[in-house]
N, C-alpha and C positions, 0 to 999 in steps of 0.2 A: 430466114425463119418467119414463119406463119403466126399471126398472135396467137391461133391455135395451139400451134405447135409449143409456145412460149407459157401457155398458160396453163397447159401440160406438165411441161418442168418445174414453173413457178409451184403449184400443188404439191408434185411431189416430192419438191425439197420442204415442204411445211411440213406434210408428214414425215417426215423423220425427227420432225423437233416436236420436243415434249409441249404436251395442250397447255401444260399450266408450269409456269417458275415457281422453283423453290423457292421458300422464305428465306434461305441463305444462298443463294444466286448474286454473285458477284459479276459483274460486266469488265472483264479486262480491260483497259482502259488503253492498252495499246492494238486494240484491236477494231475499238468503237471510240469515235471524234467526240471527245465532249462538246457540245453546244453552247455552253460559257464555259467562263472563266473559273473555276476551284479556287474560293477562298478557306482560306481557315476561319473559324468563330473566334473572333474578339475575346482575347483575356481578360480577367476582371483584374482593376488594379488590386494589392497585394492591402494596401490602404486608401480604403474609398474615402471619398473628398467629404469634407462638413459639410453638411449642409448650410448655403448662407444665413447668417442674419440678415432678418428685415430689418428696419430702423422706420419704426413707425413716426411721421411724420405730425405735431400734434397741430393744431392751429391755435393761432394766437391767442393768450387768453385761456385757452382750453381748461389747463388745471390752475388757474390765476386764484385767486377770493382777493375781493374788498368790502368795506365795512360802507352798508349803504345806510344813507339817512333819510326815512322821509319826513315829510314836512308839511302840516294844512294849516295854515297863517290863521284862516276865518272858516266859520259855518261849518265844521268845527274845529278848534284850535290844537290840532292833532300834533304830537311831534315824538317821532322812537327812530329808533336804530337795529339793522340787522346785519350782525358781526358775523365774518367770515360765509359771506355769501358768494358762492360759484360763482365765475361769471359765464363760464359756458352752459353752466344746466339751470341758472336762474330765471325764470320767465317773466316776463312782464304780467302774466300771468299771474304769478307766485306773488308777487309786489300787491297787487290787486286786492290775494287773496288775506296779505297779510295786513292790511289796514280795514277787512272785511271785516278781520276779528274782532277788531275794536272799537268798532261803532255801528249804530243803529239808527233807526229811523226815527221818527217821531210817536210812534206808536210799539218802538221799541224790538223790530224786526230786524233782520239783514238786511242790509242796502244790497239792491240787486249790484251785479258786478258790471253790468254797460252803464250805470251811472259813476263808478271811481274810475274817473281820469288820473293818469302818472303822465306829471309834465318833467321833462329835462331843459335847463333855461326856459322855460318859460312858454313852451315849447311841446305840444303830444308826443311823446317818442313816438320813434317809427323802429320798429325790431320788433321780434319776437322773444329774444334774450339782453341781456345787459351788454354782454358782448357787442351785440348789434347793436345797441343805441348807443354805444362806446367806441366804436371802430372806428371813427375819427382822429381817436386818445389814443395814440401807441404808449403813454405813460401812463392812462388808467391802466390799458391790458396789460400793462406789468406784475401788476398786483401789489397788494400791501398798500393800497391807497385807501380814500375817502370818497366819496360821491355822496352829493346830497338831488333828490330828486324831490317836486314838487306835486302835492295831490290835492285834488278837485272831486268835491262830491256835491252832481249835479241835485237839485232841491233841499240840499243841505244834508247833516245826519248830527248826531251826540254823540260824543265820549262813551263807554261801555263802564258804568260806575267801578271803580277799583283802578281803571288808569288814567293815571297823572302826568301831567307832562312834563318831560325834562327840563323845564325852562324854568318853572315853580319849585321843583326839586333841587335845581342848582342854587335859587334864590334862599333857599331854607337851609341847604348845606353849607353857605358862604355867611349866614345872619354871624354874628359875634355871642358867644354863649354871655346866657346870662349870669349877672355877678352872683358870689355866693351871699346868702340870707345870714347876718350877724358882725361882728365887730369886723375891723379889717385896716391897715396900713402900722402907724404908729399905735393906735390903741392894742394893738397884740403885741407889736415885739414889745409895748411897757410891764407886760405881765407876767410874771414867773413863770407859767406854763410856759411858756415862748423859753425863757430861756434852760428850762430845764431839760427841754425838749431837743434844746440846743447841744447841750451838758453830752446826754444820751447818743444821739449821732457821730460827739466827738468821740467818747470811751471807744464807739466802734470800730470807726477807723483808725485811732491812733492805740487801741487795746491798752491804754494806760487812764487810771480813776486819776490821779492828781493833774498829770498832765489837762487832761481834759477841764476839771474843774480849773485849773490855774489859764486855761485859753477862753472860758467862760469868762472871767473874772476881766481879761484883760478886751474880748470884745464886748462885754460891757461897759468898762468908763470906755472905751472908744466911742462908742453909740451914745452915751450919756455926756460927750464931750459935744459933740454935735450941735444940741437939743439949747 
């Protein structure tokens, strides 16, 4: 056969098949070689799976608070405390801004914030958080401690009139009250009001007028037995 002759027949075996497939044109499938393999689509399970939890991982510290102290010995004699301070979102920053508050200059202005140094031992921290100047201390990041930090105000600054320092306040809270103004020891209980006073107290608890008067009478000569 002649490719002539071939492409003859090739043709007009095309014309007899229709130009265009139906939209419902099925390929017998024992007639034509599938070229892969025929899967079926994947079932959904019946019960999809949870979604996992994350377990967010917090770092040290993170939602810890301790009660920090600061503390300026000299130039000026500053001393407070700041209870339940984060250690992950407190800045050295924040420490800075909080001794800012409280003192001025000599002319009674803010102290700029590059002159309040915050020393730890003795020591410029190095952090940007307490966390960080703490990361040494796995028993500070615990939380529920104490820290005391020390502050430096370079050319000095004042007190902000109105705050006192804890050290003066404890001194005044620990003074002994003073005596009361008028008689006192034996010159009161020698006096009738003393004992009537006495009289009074007893009727209440014991709810009896003789009773009482007759325990009167007798811690009387007791006390008068003494003397």
């Amino acid at each position: 056969m002649t490719e002539v002759s071939f492409v003859k027949s090739f043709l007009a075996a095309l014309d007899s098949r229709p130009v265009k497939i139906r939209a419902d044109y099925v390929f017998d499938p024992e007639q034509v070689g599938l070229r892969v393999p025929y899967t079926l689509p994947r079932l959904q399970s019946p019960h999809p799976e949870m979604p996992k939890k994350v377990h967010k991982t917090q770092a040290p510290g993170s939602s810890k608070s301790i009660t920090v102290h600061l503390k300026s010995a000299r130039n000026p004699a500053l001393e407070f405390s700041l209870p339940n301070t984060a250690l992950s979102t407190t800045s050295v920053q924040d420490l800075k801004d909080a001794v800012r508050e409280r003192v001025t200059d000599a002319q009674g202005n803010k102290v700029p914030l590059d002159k309040i140094k915050v020393l730890y031992k003795r020591k410029p921290v190095a952090g940007k958080t307490v966390a960080e100047v703490l990361a040494d201390e796995p028993g500070m990041l615990a939380g529920g401690k104490e820290v005391e930090f020390g502050v430096m105000i370079m050319g000095g600054a004042q007190v902000v009139q109105g705050e006192s320092a804890p050290v003066e306040q404890a001194v005044e809270e620990q003074a002994p009250p003073k005596p009361a103004v008028g008689p006192s020891g034996e010159s009161v209980v020698a006096t009738e009001a003393f004992w009537d006073d006495l009289q009074g107290f007893l009727e209440q608890r014991v709810k009896d007028f003789d009773e009482a008067k007759k325990l009167r009478k007798l811690f009387n000569e007791a006390w008068r037995s003494t003397q």
